[in-house]
N, C-alpha and C positions, 0 to 999 in steps of 0.2 A: 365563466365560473365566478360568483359573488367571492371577493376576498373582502377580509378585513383585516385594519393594523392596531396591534397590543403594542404594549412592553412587554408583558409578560401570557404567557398562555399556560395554562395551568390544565394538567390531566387528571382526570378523577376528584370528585366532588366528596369523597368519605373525610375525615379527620386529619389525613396527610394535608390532602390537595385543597382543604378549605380555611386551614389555620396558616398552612402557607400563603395562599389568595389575600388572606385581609393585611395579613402583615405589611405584605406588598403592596395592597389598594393604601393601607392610611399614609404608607412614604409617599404619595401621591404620583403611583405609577397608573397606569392604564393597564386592568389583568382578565382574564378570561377565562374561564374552568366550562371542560366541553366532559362528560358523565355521560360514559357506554349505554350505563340501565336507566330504567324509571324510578324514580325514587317515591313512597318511600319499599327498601327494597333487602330483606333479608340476609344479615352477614353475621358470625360470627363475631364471639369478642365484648362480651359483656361487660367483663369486669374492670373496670378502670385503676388506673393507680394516682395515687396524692401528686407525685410529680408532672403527671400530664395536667394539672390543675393548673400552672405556672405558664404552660404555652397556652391552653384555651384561655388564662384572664387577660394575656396581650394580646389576643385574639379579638378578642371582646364577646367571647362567646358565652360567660359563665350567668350574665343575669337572663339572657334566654333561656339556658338549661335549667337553671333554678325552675324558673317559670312552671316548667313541664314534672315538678313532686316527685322527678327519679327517688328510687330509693336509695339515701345515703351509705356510707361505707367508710367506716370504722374502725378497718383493718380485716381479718381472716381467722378464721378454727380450720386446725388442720385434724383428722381425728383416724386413730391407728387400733384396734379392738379394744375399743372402748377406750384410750387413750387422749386426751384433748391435750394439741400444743395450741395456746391462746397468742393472738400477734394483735397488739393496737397502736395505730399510727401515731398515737401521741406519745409513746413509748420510746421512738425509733432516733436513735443517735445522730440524725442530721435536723437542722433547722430548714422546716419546711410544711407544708400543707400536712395536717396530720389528719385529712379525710377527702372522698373523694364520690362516686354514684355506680351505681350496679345499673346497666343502662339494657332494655332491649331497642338493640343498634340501630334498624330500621329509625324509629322514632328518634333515637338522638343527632344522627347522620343526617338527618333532614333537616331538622334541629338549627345544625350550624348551618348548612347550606344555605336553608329559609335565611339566617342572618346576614349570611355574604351580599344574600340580591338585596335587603332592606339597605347593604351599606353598598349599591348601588354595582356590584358584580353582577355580570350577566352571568346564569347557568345554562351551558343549553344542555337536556336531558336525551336521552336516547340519542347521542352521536360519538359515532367510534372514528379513531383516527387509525385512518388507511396508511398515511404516509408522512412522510417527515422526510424533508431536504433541508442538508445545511451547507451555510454560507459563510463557512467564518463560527460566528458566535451567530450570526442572523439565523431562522428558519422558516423554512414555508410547511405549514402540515396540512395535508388534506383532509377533510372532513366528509363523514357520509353519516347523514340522518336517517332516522327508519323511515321513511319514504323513498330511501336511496338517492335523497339529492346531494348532489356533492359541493363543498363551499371550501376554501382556505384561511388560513391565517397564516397573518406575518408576524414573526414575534422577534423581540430581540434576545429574548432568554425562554426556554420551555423547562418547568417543574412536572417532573412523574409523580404523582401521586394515585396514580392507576392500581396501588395494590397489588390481587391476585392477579389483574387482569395485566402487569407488566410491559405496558407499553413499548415502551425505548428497549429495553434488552430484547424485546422478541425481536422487534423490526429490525434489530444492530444486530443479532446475535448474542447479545451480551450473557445471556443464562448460562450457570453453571450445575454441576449436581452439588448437595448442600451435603457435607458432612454429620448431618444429623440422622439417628438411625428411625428408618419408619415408619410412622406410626398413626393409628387411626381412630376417629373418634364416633359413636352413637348418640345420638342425642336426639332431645324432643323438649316441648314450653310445655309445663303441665299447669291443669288448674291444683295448685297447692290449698285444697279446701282443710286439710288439717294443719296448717299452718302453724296456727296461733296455741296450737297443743304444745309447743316446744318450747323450749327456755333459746333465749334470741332467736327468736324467728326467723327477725331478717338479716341474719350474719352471714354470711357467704361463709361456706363450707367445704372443705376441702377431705375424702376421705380415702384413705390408701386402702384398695380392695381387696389385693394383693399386691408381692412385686413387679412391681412394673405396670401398676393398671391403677389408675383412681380414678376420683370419681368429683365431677364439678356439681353445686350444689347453688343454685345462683339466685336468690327471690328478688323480684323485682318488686314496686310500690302496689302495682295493679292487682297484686293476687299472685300473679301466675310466677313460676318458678324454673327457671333454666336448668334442667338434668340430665348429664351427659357421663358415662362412661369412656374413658382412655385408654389406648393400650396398641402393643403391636398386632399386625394384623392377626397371628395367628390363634393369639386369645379371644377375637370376634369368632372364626372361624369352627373353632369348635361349642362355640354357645350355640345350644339347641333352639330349633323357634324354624316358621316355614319362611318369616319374614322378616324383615329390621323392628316390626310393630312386637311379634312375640319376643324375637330375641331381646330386645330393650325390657320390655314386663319381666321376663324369666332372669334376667340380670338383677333387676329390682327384688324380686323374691327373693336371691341367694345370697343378699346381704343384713347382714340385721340392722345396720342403722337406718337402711332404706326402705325395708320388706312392711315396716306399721306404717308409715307417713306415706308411703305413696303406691301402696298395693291398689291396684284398682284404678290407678288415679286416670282421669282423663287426658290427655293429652290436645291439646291448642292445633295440632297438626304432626302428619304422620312422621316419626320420628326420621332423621334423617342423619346421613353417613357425611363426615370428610375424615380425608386421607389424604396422605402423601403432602403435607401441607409447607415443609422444609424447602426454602429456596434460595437461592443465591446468585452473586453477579461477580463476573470480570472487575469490572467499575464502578463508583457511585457518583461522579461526575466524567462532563466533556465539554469542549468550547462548545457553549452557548446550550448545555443542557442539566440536572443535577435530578438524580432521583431521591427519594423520598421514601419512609415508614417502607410496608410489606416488599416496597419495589427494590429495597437493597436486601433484607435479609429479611425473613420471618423464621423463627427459631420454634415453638413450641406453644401449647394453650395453657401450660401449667404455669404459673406467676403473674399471666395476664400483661406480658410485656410487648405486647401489638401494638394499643393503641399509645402508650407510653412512648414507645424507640418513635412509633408514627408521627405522632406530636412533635415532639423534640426532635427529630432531625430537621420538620420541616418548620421550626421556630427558627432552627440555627442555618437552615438552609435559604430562608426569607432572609436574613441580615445579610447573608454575605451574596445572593442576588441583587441584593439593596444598592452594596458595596461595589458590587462589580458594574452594576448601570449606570452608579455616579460618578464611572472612572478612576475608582482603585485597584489599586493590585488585589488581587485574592490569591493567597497560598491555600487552594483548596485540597488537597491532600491531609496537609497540616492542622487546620481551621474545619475543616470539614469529616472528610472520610476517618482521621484520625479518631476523631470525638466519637462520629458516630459508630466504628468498631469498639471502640472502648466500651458506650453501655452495651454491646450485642454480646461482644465476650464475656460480661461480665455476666449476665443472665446466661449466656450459653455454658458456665460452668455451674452457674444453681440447676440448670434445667440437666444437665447431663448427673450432677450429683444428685437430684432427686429419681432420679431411674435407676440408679447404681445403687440405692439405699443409703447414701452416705447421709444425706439430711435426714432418715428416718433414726441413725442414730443420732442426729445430734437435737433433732425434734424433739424426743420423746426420749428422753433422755433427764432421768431425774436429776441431774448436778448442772442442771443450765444456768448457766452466770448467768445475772441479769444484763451488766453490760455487756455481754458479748451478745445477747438477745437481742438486747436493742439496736447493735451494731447490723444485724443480721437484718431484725426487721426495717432498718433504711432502703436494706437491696429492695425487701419484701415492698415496699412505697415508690421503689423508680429512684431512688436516688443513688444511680449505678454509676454518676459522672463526681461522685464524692470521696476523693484520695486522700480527706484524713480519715476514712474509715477505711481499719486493714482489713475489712471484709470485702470491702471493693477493691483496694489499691492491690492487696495480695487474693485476688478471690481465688483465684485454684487452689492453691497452697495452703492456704486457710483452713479453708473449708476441711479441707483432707487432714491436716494437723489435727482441727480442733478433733472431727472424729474421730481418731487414732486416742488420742490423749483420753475421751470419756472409754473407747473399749477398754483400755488397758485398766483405768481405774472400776472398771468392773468387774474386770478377771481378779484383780487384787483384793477387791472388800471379800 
């Protein structure tokens, strides 16, 4: 069997496993990213945030995506019957990127990849790893291409960036059930041909349909527009339709924001279902392995905080592999899993207070400080790793305070 020897072998070629790859190649290690699917190759997770701008620029990935005229992104409209809460990055209480791209994934995914092989990363595409022996911190993983031939690699350290597809926790066991409660999404790319009828056309939109169900609203630069409905299973369940094609049109009909703009509308391809998307791990490291973005937690599609935790772990996951190859100590618990539960919790408490209604009162909500807006919109940007804002450093408590505080002064006026 053909082996070969890395430093580092890197799984999954998405936004985890390629921001991690280069960080590693420019320390001048030897790195390897082996990618199950063909790329390029349909994923959720459109909407980006300003703080994942800071890992792709040490990436070196941001003048290639430039290149490709994504459509920018400015911040978010949230909108509640007929209600608009406005959020712009440049507003947002932390120093940092104050814009960011509304991406369809397929094309940006490849995007970086394309840029790992230019900085001289081997991809190989269509190969899954069967197996993984460890040695210490050493490992050997097996490899099987679509043709079924099988190859190895020697690595000194392996990065999960595998995503859905969770490599190292399936083959360990690692997976746990995720405390997050279940919920499913419809979705389809339409051609947005009344587009430019609308005052910000291309503002990513965000509209509560009802409790507990919204609705994503995503234009991309090409025309075409991401539109998916949210919610837990039992709300698809009773929406009439013989197929996911009418139940999606007849969901569009019964909203008035969406029933002028996109009755009729075409669709790019037949709408399609994910579900049950909440996942979670024992661990996010082990001698000589460290996972990565979706492969430690994915929490929810509402904030758009996928590709953000993705990036940023595997920014801060390349240093301390850096560290650990050059023969330092790593207190990775501390240095690592610590940081990266820190932003998960913190979005897992906007993402639980946006189901609960607690954000819709503080959204729409006519006595919105500005500073506390701005404080909010930081989270709203990715910058969930920023403890002078007590929307971060206190997010449970907060959040719940502030809302308490605008009912009451409602009940009073």
């Amino acid at each position: 069997m053909k082996t070969e020897k890395v430093d580092v072998l890197v799984i999954g070629a998405g936004p985890a496993g390629t921001v991690a790859a280069s960080i590693v190649n420019k320390a001048g290690f030897k790195v390897k990213i082996v990618e199950k699917q063909k790329f390029p190759r349909f994923v959720i997770g459109e909407s980006l945030l300003p703080r994942c701008m800071e890992a792709l620029t040490e990436a070196g990935f941001v003048e290639a995506v430039e290149t490709k005229g994504f459509q920018k992104k400015f911040g978010a409209k949230f909108v509640k019957n007929g209600v608009i809460c406005d959020y712009y990055f440049s507003d947002q209480f932390t120093d940092g990127w104050n814009w960011t791209w509304q991406v369809p994934r397929a094309e940006f995914d490849k995007t970086l990849a394309d840029t790992c092989e230019q900085m001289g990363i081997p991809v190989n595409y269509e190969t899954a790893v069967t197996d993984i022996k460890f040695n210490g911190s050493n490992s050997v993983t097996t490899l099987e291409d679509i043709d079924g031939n099988q190859s190895q690699v020697e690595a000194r350290f392996i990065i999960d960036g595998s995503g859905y597809g969770r490599v190292i926790p399936r083959l360990f066991n690692l997976d746990k059930p995720s405390n997050m409660s279940e919920r499913k999404a419809l979705f389809a790319h339409t051609v947005d041909v009344k587009r430019n009828l609308y005052e910000e056309p291309n503002r990513i939109t965000i509209v509560v349909h009802k409790p507990g169900v919204w609705i994503w609203i995503i234009p991309f630069s090409s025309g075409v527009t991401s539109l998916g409905f949210v919610g837990n299973p039992d709300f698809f369940n009773r929406v009439e339709g013989e197929n996911d094609n009418e139940k999606l049109r007849n969901l569009i009909a019964s909203d008035p924001y969406l029933s002028e703009r996109f009755a009729g509308v075409e669709f790019v391809f037949e709408p399609r279902i994910l579900q049950a998307w909440s996942s979670t791990t024992d661990i996010f490291h082990g001698e000589g392995f460290v996972l990565t973005g979706n492969v430690t937690e994915f929490l929810d599609p509402i904030f758009s905080s996928g590709v953000t935790l993705a990036t940023v772990s595997s920014q801060n996951a390349a240093h301390l592999v850096i560290r650990t190859l050059n023969g330092e100590t790593v207190d990775w618990n501390k240095e690592y899993t610590d940081k990266v539960m820190q932003g998960v919790d913190v979005f897992r408490s906007y993402v639980n207070a946006w189901y609960e209604g607690t954000l819709d009162t503080i959204f729409f909500s006519e006595t919105f400080v500005p500073e506390i807006k701005n404080q909010i919109c930081s989270v709203l940007a990715g910058y969930v790793w920023d403890l002078e804002n007590p929307f971060v450093k206190n997010h449970d408590t907060a959040i719940k305070k502030l809302a308490r505080v605008i009912q009451l002064s409602g009940q009073l006026s």
